[in-house]
C-alpha angles and dihedrals in degrees: 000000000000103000143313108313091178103063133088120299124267102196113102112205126210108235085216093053085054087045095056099045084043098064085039094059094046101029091138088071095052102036120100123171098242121166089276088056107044089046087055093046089050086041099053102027097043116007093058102036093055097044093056093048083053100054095044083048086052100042100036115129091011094090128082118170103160116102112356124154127216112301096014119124129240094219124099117226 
């Protein structure tokens, strides 16, 4: 209906592009714990996740943000 479906292809493909989706697919093959790693892994599963449970340890019960009217401040005193 809407065009040749049989002929050649038309749609030309980055090698780069393949070889990205290619390494993502199998990343288990190319990945190795070096020092960067490890450092990212500690940084994202247990710097930031502590330091937001400490700041809503820190901050619970000091913030008030139902009903205020203009100027007032969210802080409990």
């Amino acid at each position: 209906m809407a065009g040749d479906h049989h002929g050649p292809s038309t749609l030309r493909r980055d090698p780069a592009i393949d070889r990205h989706f290619e390494m993502r697919e199998n990343y288990e093959k190319y990945f190795r714990w070096t020092r960067k790693t490890t450092r990212q892994a500690f940084g994202l599963l247990v710097v930031i996740p502590g330091a937001l449970l400490w700041l809503g340890y820190k901050y619970e019960g000091k913030i008030n943000f139902e009903a205020k009217k203009r100027g007032q401040s969210i802080w409990e005193n």
